[in-house]
TORTI-894205 format. One record per residue: x, y, z of N, C-alpha, C in turn. Coordinates in pm, whole numbers, plus 50000, padded with zeros to 5 digits. Example, Ala and Ser with C-alpha at 12.3 -4.5 7.8 and 13.67 -1.06 7.14 Angstrom:
513194943150780512304955050780513204967050780512854977550708513674989450714512905000350787
//
This chain:
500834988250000500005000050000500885012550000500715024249918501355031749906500285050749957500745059949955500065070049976500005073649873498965087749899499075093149737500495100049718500995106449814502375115149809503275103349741503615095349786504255083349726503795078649562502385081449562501905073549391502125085649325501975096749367502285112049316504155110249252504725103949361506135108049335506605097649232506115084349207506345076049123505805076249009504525084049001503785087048859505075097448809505795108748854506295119948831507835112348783508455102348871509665097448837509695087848713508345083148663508595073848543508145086348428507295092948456507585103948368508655107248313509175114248384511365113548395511675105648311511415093348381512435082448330512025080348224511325081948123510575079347954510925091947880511435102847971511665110647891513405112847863513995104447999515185104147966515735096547877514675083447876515365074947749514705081047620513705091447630513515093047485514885103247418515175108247526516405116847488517425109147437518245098847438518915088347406518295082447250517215082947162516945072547097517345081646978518005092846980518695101846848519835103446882520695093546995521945093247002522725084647051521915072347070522255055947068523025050146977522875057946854524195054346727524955057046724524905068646744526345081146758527265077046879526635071147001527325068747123528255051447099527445042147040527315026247042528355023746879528125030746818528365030546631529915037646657530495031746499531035043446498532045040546348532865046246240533465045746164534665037246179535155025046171536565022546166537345022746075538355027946117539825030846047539905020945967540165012245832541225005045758541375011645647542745001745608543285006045564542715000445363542285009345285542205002645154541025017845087540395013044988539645019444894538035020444940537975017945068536425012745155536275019445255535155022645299534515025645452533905014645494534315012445638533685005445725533125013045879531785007545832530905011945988530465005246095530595002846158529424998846286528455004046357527184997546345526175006246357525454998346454524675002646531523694990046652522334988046568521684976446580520544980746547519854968746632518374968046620517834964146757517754948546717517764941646829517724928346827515624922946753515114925446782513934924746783512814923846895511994914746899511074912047050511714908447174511614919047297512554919147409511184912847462511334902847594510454900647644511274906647803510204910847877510664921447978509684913048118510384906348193509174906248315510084917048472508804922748469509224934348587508714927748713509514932748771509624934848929508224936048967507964928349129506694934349188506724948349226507744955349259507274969649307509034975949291508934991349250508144996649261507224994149134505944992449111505034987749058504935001048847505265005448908504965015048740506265017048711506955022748830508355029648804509715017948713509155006348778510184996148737509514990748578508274988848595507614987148486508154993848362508135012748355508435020048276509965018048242510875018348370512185015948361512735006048277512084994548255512564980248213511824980848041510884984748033510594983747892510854994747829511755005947896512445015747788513485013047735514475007647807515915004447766515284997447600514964987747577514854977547500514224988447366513114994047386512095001147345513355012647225513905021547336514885030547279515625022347195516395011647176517285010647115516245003946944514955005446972514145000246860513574986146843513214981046973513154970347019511404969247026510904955346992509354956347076509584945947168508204951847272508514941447376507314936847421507494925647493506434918747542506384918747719505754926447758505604931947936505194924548033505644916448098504844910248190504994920348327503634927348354503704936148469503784925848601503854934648756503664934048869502284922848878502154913348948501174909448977500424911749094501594914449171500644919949322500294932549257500604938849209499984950749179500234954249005499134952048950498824951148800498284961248738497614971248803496664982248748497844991248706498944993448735499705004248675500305001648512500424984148519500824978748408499634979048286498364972948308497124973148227497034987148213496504994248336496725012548273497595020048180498815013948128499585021648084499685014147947498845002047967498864996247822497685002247748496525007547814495805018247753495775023547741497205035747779497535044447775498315043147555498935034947558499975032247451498295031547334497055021747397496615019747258495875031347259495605037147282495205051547231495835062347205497015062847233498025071747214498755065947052500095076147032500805073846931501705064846920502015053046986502315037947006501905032246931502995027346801502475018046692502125006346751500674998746658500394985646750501394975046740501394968646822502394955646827503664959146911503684973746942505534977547004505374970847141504454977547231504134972747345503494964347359503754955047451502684947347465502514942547601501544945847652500844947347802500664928947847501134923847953500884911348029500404912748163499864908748208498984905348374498884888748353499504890648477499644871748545500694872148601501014859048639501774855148747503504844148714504244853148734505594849748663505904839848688505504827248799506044816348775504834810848657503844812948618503114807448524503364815448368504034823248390504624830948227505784825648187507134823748309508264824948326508884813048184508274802848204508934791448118508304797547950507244803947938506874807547794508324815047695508214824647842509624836747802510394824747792511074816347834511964809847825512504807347707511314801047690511304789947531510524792847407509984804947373509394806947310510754814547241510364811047075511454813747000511174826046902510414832046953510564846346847510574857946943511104850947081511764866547132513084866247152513874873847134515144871047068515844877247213515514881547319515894885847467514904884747581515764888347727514394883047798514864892847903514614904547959515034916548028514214915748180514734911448298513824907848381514634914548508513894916148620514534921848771514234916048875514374909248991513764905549084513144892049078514084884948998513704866249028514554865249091514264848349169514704841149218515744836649222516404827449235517394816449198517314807349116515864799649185515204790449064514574794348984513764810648931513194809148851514624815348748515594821848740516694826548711517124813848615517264802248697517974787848641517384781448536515784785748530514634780348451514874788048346515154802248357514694810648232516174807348161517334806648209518864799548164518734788548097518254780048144518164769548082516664766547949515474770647964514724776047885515704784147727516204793947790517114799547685517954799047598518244789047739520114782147619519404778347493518074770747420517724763047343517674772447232517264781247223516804791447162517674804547139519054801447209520204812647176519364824547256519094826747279518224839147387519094842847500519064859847444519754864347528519464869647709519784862247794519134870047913519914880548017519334892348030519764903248113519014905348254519574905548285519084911248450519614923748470518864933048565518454946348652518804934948794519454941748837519874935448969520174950249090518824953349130519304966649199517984966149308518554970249416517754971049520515944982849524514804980949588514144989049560514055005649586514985005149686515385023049678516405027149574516875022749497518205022449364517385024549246516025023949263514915023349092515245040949092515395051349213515515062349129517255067449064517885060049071519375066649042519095059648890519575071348828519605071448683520635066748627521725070448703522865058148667523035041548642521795041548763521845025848742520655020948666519995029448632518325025448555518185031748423519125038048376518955046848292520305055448212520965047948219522615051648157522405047648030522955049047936522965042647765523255024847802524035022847886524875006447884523685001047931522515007347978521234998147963520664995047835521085006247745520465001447628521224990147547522244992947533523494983147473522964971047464522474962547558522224949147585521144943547473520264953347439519504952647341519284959347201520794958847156521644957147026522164950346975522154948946831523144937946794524084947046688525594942046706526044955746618526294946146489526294955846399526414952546236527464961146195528424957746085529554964046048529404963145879529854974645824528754975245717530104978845605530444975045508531584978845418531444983345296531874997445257530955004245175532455009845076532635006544908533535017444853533565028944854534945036544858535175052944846535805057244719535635065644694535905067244553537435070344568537885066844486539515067644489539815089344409
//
C-alpha cells in the first residue's frame, strides 16, 4: 500500500524516466556506432541496430516505476517488447497499456501482460521469436529456469539487479549501457571513391 504523496512521486519519476530514454533514441548510434579506420579503397561502419522482441518481466514493486524503467531500455534502442507487469499490483501495468493503445504507440511495440511469473516464466523461456528476455527481481530458481529455457533458443538473458530504493538513480536505471544489451552491432563495408 502506498500514499498518494508516494503514487504522486512515482507517477512523476517514470515520467522522467521515459523522457530520459527518449532523449537517448537520436543518440544511441552516435554513442554505440562508429566509423573504423582500415586501411584500403572502403569505409567501414558499425552501427547497433535492435535485436527484435525483448520480452521484459518486471519486478513486483516499485510497481509502474520499474515497469516503465525496464521496457524503455529495449524500446529506445528500437526494440518491441512483450511486458509482463507486477502481479501483486497490475493496474499500473494494464493502465499504461491503455495508455499506449490510444496514444501514438504503433500497435504491436508494446505489449501489456497481467499474470503471474512463475506461470509466464517458462513461455519467456522457450518461446522462440523473442530474441531477449530483460527481467529484475527473480529468484534463483526461477533465474535457472529462464537459463536453461534459453540456452535452446540462443536467447539472450539480462538482468536489473538493483535494490528497491536504487529504481531512482539514473545511473543505474537509465545510463545508455542499459540500452546496449538490446543491440546487435552490424559492420557495414561500403567503397570510396579513389
Amino acid at each position: 500500500q502506498v500514499t498518494t504523496v508516494q503514487a504522486k512521486s512515482e507517477v512523476d519519476a517514470s515520467v522522467d524516466r521515459l523522457v530520459t530514454f527518449a532523449g537517448w533514441t537520436d543518440k544511441i548510434q552516435q554513442l554505440l556506432g562508429c566509423s573504423n579506420p582500415v586501411s584500403g579503397d572502403y569505409y567501414n561502419f558499425t552501427i547497433p541496430q535492435p535485436q527484435g522482441v525483448v520480452g521484459v518481466i518486471s519486478p513486483q514493486s516499485p510497481s509502474l516505476l520499474a515497469f516503465v524503467t525496464m521496457i524503455s531500455a529495449p524500446l529506445c534502442a528500437g526494440n518491441s517488447v512483450v511486458v509482463l507487469g507486477s502481479s501483486k499490483h497490475p493496474l499500473p501495468a494494464a493502465i499504461f497499456g491503455e495508455i499506449c493503445q490510444t496514444s501514438d504507440v504503433p500497435p504491436g511495440v508494446i505489449n501489456v501482460l497481467t499474470g503471474f511469473t512463475n506461470e509466464l516464466l517458462e513461455h519467456y523461456a522457450t518461446h522462440r521469436e523473442i530474441a531477449a528476455v530483460f527481467t529484475s527481481g527473480l529468484s534463483k530458481q526461477d533465474r535457472k529456469l529462464l537459463e536453461i529455457g534459453s540456452a535452446d533458443s540462443l536467447k539472450r538473458v539480462r538482468y536489473l539487479d538493483i535494490e528497491l530504493e536504487e529504481w531512482d538513480d539514473l545511473n543505474k536505471t537509465a545510463s545508455p549501457w542499459n540500452i546496449e544489451p538490446f543491440v546487435e552491432m552490424k559492420t557495414i563495408w561500403h567503397p570510396s571513391a579513389c
